[in-house]
GUKETI-868595 format. One record per residue: residue number from 1; residue in three letters; x, y, z of N, C-alpha, C in turn. Coordinates in pm, 1 decimal, m for minus. Layout:
   pos   code       n_xx       n_yy       n_zz      ca_xx      ca_yy      ca_zz       c_xx       c_yy       c_zz
   NUM    Ala          X          Y          Z          X          Y          Z          X          Y          Z
...
***
This chain:
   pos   code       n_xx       n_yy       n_zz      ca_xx      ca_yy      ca_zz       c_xx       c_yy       c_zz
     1    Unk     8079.7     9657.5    12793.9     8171.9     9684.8    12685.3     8097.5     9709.2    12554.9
     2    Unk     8010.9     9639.7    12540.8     7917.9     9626.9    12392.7     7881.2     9803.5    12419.3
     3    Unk     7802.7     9820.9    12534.3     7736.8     9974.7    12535.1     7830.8    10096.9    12469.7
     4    Unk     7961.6    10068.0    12542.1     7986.0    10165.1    12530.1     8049.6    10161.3    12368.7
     5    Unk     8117.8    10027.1    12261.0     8101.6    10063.0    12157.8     8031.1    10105.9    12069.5
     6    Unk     7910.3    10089.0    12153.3     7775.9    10160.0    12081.0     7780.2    10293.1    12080.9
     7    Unk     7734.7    10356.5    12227.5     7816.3    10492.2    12186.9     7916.2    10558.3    12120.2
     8    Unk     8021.2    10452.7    12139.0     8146.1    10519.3    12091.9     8119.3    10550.9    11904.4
     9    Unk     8078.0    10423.1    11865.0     7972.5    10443.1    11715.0     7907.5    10521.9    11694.6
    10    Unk     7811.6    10580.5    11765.8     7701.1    10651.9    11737.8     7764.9    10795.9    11760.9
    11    Unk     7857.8    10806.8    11852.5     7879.9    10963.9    11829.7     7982.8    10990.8    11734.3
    12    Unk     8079.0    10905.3    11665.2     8104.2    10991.5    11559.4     8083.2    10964.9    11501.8
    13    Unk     7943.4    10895.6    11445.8     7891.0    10962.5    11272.5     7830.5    11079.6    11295.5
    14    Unk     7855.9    11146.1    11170.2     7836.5    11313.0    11182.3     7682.8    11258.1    11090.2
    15    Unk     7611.3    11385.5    11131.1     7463.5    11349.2    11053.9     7447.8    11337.6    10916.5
    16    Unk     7550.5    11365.3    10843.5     7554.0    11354.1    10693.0     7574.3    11200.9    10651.7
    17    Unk     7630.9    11147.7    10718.6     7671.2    10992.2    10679.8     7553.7    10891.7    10723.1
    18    Unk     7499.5    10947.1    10872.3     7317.5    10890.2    10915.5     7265.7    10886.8    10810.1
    19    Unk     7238.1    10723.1    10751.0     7176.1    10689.8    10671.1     7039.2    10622.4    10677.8
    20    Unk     6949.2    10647.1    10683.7     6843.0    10563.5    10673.1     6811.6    10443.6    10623.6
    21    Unk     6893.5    10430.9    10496.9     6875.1    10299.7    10390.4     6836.6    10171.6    10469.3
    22    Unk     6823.1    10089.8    10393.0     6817.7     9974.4    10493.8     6918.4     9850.4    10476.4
    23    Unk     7011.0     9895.5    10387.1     7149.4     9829.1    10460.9     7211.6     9857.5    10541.3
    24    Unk     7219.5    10007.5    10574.3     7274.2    10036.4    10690.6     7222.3    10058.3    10826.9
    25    Unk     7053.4    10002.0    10820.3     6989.4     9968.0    10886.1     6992.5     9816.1    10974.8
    26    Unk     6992.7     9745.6    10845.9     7051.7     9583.1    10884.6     7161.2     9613.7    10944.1
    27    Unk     7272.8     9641.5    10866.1     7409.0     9633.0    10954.8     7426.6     9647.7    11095.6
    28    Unk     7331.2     9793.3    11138.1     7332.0     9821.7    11266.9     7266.4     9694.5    11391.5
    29    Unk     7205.4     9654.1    11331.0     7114.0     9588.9    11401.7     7176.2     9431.3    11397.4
    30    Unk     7279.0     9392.1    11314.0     7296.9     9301.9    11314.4     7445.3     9318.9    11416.0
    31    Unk     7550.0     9447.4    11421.8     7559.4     9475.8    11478.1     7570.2     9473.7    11661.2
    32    Unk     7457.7     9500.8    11647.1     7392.1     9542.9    11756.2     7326.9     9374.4    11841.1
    33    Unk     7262.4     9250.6    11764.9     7227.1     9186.5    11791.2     7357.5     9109.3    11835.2
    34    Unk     7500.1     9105.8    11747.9     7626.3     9024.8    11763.5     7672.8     9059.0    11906.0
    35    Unk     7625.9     9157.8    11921.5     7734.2     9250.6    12048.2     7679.1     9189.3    12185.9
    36    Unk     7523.5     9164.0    12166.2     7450.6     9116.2    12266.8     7434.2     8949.8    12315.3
    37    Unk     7467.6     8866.4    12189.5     7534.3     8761.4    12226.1     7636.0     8706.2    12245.2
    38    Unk     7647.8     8604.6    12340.3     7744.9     8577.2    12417.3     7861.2     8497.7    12335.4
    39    Unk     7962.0     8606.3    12403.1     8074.3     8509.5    12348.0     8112.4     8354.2    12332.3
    40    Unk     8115.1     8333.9    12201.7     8196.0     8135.9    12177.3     8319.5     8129.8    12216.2
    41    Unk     8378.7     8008.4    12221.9     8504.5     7974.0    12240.4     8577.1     8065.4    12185.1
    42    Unk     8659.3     8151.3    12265.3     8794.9     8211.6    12265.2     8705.1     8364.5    12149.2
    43    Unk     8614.2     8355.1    12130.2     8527.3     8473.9    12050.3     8526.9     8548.7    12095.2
    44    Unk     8591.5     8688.8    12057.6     8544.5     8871.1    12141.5     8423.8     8873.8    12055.9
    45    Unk     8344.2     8902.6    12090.7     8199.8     9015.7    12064.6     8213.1     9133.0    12026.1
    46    Unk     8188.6     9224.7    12157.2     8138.9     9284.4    12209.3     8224.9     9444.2    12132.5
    47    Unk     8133.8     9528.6    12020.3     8215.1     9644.2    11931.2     8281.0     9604.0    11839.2
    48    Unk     8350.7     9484.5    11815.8     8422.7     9469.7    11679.0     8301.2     9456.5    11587.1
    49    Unk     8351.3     9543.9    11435.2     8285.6     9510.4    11319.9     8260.5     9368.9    11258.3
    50    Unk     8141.6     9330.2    11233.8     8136.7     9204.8    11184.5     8135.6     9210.6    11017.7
    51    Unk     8174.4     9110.4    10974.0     8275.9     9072.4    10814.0     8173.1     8965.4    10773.1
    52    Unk     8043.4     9054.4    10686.2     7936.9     8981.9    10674.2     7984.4     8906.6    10512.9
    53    Unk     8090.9     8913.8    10460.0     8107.7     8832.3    10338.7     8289.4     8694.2    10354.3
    54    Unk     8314.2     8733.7    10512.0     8416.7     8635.5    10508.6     8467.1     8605.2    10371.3
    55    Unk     8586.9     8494.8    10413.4     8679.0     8426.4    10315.7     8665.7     8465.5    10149.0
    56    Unk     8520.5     8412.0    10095.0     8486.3     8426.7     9967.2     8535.6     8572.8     9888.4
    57    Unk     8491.9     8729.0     9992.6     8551.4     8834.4     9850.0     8646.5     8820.9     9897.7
    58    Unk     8733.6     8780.2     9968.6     8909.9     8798.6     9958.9     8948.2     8736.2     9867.2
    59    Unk     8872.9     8563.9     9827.3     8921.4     8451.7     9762.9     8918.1     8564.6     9638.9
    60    Unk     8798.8     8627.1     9572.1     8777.0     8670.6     9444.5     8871.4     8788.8     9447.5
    61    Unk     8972.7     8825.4     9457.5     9061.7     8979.3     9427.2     9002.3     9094.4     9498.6
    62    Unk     8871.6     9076.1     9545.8     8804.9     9198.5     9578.2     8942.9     9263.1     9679.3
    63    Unk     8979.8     9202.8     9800.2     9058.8     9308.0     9889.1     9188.1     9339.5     9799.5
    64    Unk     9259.7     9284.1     9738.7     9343.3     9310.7     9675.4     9343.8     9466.2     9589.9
    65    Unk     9226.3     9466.0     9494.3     9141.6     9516.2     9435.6     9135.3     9688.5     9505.3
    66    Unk     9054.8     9656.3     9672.6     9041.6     9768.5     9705.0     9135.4     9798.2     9767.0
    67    Unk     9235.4     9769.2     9789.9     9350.6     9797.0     9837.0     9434.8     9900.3     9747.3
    68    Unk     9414.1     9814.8     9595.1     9499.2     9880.9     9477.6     9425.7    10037.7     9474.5
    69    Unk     9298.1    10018.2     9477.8     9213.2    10165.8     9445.1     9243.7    10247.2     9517.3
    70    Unk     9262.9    10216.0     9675.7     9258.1    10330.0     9751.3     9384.9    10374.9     9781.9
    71    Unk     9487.3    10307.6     9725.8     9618.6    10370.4     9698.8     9685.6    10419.8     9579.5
    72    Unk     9603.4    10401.6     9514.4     9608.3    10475.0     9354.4     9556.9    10594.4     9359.1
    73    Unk     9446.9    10637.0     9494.4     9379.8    10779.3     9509.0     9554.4    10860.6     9587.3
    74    Unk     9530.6    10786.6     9700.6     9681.5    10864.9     9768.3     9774.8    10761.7     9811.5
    75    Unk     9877.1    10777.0     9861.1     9984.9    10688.6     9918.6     9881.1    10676.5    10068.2
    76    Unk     9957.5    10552.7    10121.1     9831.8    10525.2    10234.4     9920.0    10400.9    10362.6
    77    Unk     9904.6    10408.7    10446.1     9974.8    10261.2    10525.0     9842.8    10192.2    10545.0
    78    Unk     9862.8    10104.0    10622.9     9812.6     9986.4    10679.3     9670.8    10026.1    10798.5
    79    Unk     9728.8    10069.4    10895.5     9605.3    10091.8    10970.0     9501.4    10174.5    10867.6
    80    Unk     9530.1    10319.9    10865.9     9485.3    10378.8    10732.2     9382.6    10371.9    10682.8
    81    Unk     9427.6    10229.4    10623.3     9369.2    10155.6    10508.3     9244.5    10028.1    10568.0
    82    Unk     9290.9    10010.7    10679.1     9215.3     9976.8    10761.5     9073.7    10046.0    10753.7
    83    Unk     9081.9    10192.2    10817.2     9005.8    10244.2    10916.0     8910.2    10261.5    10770.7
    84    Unk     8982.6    10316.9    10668.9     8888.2    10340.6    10505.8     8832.7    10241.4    10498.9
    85    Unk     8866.8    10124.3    10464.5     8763.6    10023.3    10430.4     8620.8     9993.7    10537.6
    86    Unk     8662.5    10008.5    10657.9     8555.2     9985.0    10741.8     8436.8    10176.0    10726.0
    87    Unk     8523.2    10237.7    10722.9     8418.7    10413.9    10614.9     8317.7    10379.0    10559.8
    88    Unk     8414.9    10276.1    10454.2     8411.1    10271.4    10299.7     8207.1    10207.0    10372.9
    89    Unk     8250.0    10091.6    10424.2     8146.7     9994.6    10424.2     8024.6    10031.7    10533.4
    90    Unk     8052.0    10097.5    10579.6     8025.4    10167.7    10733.8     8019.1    10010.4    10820.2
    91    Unk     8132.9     9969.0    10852.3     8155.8     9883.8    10997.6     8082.1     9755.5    10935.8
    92    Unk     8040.8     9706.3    10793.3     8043.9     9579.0    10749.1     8131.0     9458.2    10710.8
    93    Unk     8204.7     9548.0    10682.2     8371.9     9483.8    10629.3     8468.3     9517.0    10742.6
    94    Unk     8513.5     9415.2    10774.8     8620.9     9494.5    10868.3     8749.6     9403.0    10860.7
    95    Unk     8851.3     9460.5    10847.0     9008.9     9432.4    10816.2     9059.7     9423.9    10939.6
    96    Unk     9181.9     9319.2    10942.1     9243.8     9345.6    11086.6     9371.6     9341.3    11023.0
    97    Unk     9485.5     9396.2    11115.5     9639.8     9404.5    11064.4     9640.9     9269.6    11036.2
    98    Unk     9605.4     9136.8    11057.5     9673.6     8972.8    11025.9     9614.8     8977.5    10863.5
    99    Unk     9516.3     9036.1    10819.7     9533.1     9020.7    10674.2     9567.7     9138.7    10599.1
   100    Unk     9577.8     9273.7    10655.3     9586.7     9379.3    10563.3     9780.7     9397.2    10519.3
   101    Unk     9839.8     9350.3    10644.4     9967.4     9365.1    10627.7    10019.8     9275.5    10532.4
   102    Unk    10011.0     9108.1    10582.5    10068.1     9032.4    10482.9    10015.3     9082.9    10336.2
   103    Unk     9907.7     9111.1    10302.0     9846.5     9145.5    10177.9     9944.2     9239.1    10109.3
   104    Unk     9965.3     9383.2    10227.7    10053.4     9508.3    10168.8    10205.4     9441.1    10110.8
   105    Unk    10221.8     9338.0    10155.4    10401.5     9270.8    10190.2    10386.5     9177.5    10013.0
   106    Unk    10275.9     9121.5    10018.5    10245.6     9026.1     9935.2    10219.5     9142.9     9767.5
   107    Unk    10150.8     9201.7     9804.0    10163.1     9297.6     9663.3    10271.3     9432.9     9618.6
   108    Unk    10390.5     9398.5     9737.8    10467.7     9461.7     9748.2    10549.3     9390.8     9671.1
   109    Unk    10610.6     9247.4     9711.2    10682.8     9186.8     9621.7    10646.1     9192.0     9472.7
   110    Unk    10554.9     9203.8     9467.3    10534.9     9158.2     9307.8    10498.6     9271.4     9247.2
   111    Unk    10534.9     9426.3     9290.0    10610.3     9537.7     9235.3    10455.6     9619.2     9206.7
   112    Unk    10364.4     9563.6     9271.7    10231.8     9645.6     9286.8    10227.9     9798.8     9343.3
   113    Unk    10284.0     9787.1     9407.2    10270.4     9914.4     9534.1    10440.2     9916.4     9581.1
   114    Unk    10457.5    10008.2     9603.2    10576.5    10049.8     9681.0    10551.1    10094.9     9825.6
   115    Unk    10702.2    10033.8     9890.7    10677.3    10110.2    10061.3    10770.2    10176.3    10041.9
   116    Unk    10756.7    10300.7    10137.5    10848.0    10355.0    10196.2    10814.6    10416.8    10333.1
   117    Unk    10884.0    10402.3    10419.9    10892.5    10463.0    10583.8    10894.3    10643.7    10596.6
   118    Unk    10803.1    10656.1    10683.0    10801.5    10779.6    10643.4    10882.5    10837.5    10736.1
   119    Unk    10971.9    10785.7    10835.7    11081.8    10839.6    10895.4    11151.1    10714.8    10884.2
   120    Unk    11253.1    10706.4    10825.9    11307.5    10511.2    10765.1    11447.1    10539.4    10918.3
   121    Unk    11500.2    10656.8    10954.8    11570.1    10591.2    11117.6    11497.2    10602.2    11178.3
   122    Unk    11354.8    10576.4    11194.9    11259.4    10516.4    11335.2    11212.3    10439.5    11266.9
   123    Unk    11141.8    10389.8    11158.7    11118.2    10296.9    11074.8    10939.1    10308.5    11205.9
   124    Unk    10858.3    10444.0    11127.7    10742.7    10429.4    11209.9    10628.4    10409.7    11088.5
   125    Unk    10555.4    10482.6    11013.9    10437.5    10441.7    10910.1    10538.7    10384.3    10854.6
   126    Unk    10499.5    10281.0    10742.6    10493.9    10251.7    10599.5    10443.5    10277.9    10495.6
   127    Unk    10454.4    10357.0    10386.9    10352.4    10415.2    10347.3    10358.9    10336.7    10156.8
   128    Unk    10208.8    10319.7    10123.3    10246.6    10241.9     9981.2    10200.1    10323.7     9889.3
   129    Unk    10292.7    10318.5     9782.8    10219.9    10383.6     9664.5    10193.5    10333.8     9566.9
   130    Unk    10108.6    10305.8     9461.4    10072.0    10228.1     9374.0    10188.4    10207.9     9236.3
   131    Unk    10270.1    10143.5     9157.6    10320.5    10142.3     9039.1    10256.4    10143.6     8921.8
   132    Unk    10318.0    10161.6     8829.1    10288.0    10155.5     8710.8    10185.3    10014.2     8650.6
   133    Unk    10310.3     9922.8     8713.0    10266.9     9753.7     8707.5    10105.6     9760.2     8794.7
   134    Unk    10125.6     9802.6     8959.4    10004.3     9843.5     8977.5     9900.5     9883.6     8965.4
   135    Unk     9921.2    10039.3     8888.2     9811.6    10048.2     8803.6     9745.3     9963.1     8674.1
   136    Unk     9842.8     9896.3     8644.2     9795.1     9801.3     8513.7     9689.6     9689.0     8627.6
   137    Unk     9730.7     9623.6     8704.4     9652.3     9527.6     8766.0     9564.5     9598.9     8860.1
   138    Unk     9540.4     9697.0     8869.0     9395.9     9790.3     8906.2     9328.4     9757.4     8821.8
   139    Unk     9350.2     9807.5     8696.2     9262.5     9796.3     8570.3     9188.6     9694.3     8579.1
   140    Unk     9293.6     9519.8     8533.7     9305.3     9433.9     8511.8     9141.4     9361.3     8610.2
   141    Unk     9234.9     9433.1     8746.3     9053.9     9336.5     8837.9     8986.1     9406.3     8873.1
   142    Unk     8975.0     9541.2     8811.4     8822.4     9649.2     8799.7     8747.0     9533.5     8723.7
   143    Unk     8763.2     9517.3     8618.3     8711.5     9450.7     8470.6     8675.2     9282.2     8542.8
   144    Unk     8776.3     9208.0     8668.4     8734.7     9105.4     8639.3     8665.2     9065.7     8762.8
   145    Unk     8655.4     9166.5     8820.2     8565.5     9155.4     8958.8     8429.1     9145.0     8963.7
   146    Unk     8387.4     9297.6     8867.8     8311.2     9373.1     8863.7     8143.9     9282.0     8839.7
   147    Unk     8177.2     9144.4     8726.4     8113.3     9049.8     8736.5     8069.0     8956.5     8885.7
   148    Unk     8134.1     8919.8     8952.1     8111.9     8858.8     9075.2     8049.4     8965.9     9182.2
   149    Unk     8089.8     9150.9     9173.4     8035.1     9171.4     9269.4     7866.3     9196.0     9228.2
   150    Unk     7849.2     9210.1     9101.8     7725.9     9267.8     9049.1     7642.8     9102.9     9095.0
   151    Unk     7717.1     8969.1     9115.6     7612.3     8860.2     9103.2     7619.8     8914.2     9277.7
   152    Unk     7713.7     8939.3     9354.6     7684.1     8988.1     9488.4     7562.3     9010.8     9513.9
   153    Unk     7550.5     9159.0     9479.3     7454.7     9264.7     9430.6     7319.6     9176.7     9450.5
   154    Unk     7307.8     9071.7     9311.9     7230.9     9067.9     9293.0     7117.5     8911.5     9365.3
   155    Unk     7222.2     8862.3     9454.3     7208.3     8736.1     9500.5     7132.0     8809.8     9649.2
   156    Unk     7203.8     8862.6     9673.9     7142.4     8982.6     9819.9     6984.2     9048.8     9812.6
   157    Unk     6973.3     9125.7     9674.5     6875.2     9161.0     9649.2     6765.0     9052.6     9641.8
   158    Unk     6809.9     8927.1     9580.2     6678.4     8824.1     9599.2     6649.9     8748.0     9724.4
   159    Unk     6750.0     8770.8     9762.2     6721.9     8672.2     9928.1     6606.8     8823.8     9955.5
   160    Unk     6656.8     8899.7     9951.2     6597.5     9027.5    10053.5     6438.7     9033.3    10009.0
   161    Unk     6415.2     9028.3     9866.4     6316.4     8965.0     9800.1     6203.9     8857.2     9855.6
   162    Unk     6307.3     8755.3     9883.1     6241.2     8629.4     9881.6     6190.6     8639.0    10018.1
   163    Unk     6222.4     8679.0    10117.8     6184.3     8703.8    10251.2     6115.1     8833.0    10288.8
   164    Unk     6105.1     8942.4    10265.8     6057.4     9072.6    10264.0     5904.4     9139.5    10199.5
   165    Unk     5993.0     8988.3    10037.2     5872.1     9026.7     9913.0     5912.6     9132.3     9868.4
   166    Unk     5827.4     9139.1     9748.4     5839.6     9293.5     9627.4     5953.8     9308.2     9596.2
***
């Protein structure tokens, strides 16, 4: 199963997105190392993206955050929004419907984003669009994020430092 998400990975990145860097070097390989060990209690492995910053950027607004952005570009549903963020990160971050939905439902009430069904008698996508109010709290945690992800940034860079050197 691991193999063939490997393949299934490797053939559609188109060669423009083949990055050399070496985060997306790590990723692969870390990746690649998750897939090959054995499943823990009740743990799938084998192709799912691993979520190398857990609990903490959700705690800080970050998903909220990129949620607001990438529906302020276009109206967007849920899977969607999914599949972008894991793009976004190439397969570092990865969303599952148990947090992206309640999230969409949760910034729905509080007049962030709007749904609407894009056939409402089959009631099949949901699709959100950002508000006014929304756009104000885009703003709001561009400005108050932007601090925590730069100590991100910069907490990463010294481990990578401290072990690598230079």
């Amino acid at each position: 199963m691991a193999e063939k998400a490997k393949r299934r990975t490797a053939g559609s990145r188109s060669g423009s997105s083949r990055r050399a860097d070496p985060v997306s070097r790590a990723a692969r390989v870390a990746r690649e190392r998750a897939a090959k060990e054995p499943a823990g209690r009740g743990e799938r492995r084998g192709g799912r993206s691993m979520d190398v910053f857990g609990g903490e950027i959700r705690r800080r607004d970050v998903f909220p955050l990129l949620v607001l952005h990438l529906i302020a570009r276009e109206p967007a549903y849920g899977n969607r929004l999914i599949e972008e963020i894991e793009e976004i990160t190439e397969g570092v971050i990865s969303v599952n419907p148990n947090t992206i939905y309640p999230l969409l439902r949760e910034l729905e009430a509080r007049g962030l984003i709007e749904g609407s069904w894009e056939h409402p008698d089959r009631r099949t996508r949901r699709y959100y669009a950002i508000t006014k109010e929304g756009r104000r709290e885009h703003k709001r945690l561009k400005s108050e994020v932007e601090p925590f992800l730069d100590s991100v940034i910069r907490s990463v860079s010294l481990l990578k430092s401290e072990i690598y050197g230079g």
